[in-house]
C-alpha positions as CSV (number, residue, x, y, z in Angstrom):
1,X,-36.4,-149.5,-91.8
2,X,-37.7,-148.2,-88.6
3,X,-34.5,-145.9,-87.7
4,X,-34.6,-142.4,-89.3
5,X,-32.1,-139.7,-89.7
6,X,-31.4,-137.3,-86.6
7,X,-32.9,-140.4,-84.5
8,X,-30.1,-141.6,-81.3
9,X,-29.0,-144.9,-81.5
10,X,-26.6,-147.0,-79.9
11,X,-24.1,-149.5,-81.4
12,X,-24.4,-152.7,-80.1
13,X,-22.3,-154.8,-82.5
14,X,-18.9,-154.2,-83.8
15,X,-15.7,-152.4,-83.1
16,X,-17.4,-149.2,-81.6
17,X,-20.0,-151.3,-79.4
18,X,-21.7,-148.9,-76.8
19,X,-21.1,-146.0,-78.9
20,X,-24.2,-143.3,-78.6
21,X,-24.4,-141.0,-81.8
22,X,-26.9,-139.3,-83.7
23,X,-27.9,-141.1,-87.3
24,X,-26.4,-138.4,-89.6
25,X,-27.8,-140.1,-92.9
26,X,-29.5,-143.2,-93.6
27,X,-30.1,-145.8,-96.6
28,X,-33.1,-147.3,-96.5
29,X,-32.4,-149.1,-99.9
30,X,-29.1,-150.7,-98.9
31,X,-30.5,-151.0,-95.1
32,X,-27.3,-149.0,-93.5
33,X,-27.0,-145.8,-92.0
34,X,-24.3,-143.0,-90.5
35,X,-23.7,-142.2,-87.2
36,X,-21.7,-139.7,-85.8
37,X,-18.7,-141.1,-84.6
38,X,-18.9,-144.3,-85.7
39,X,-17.0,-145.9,-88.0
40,X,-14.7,-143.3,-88.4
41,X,-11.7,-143.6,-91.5
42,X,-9.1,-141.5,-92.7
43,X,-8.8,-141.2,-96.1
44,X,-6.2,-139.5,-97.9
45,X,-7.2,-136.9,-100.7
46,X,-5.2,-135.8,-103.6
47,X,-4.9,-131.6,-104.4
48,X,-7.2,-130.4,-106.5
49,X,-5.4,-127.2,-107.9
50,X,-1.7,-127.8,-108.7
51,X,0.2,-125.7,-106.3
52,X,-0.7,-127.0,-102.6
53,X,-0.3,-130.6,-101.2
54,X,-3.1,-133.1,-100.5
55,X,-5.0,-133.6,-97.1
56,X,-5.7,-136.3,-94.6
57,X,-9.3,-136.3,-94.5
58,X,-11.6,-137.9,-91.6
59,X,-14.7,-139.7,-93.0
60,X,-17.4,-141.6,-91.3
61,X,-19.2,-144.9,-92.9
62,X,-22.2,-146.7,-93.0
63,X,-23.0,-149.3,-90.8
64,X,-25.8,-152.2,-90.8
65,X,-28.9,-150.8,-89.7
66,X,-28.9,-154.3,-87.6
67,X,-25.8,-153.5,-85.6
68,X,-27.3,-150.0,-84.2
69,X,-31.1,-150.0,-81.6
70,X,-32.7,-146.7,-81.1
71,X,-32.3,-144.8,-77.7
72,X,-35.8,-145.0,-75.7
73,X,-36.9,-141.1,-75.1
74,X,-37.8,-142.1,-71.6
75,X,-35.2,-144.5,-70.0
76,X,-32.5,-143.7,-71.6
77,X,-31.5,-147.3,-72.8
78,X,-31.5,-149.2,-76.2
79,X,-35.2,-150.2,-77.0
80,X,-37.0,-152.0,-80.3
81,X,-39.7,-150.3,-81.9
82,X,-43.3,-151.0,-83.0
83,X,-45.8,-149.0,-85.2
84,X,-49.4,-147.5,-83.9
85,X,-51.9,-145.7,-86.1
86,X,-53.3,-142.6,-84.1
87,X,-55.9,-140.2,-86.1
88,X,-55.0,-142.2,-89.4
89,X,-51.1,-141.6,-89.3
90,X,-48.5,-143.8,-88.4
91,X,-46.5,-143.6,-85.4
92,X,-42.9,-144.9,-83.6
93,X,-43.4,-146.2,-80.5
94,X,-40.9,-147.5,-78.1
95,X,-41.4,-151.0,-77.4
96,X,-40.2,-150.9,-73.3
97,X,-41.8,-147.7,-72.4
98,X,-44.5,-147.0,-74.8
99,X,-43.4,-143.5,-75.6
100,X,-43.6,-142.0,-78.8
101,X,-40.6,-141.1,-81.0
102,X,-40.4,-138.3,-82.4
């Protein structure tokens, strides 16, 4: 999976298309990850003591990883990344500009 946590993506399929958020978690294993903002749900949670009401709670879900691209550092815009080795390490390019991702 090429898209890390704290990475900026975009959403480019689904109900919040166009969205920009930062990848707050991700699951490699299940190929989905969390943005912020995205996907947002309320859920309703029940007390936990015995002497106060419950809570409406706002909680965001995972998404595909293939319905999110990656922000290019240098234009600004949704890109696709490739892999380079440099000085035997591995590293996330942007496929439209060439610059590296951090």
């Amino acid at each position: 999976m090429k898209i890390k946590k704290n990475d900026t993506v975009v959403v480019i399929a689904g109900k919040d298309k166009g969205v920009k958020g930062k990848v707050l978690e991700a699951f490699p294993r299940e190929s989905r990850v969390v943005v912020e903002g995205v996907a947002v749900v309320k859920k309703h949670e029940k007390s936990q003591s015995g002497n106060g009401g419950g809570q409406i709670i706002e909680k965001p879900l995972s998404i595909h990883v293939s319905n999110v691209s990656l922000i290019d550092p240098k234009e600004n815009k949704p890109t696709r990344v490739r892999y380079e080795i440099e000085g035997g390490k591995k590293v996330r390019v942007a496929k439209k500009s060439g610059a590296k991702i951090a």
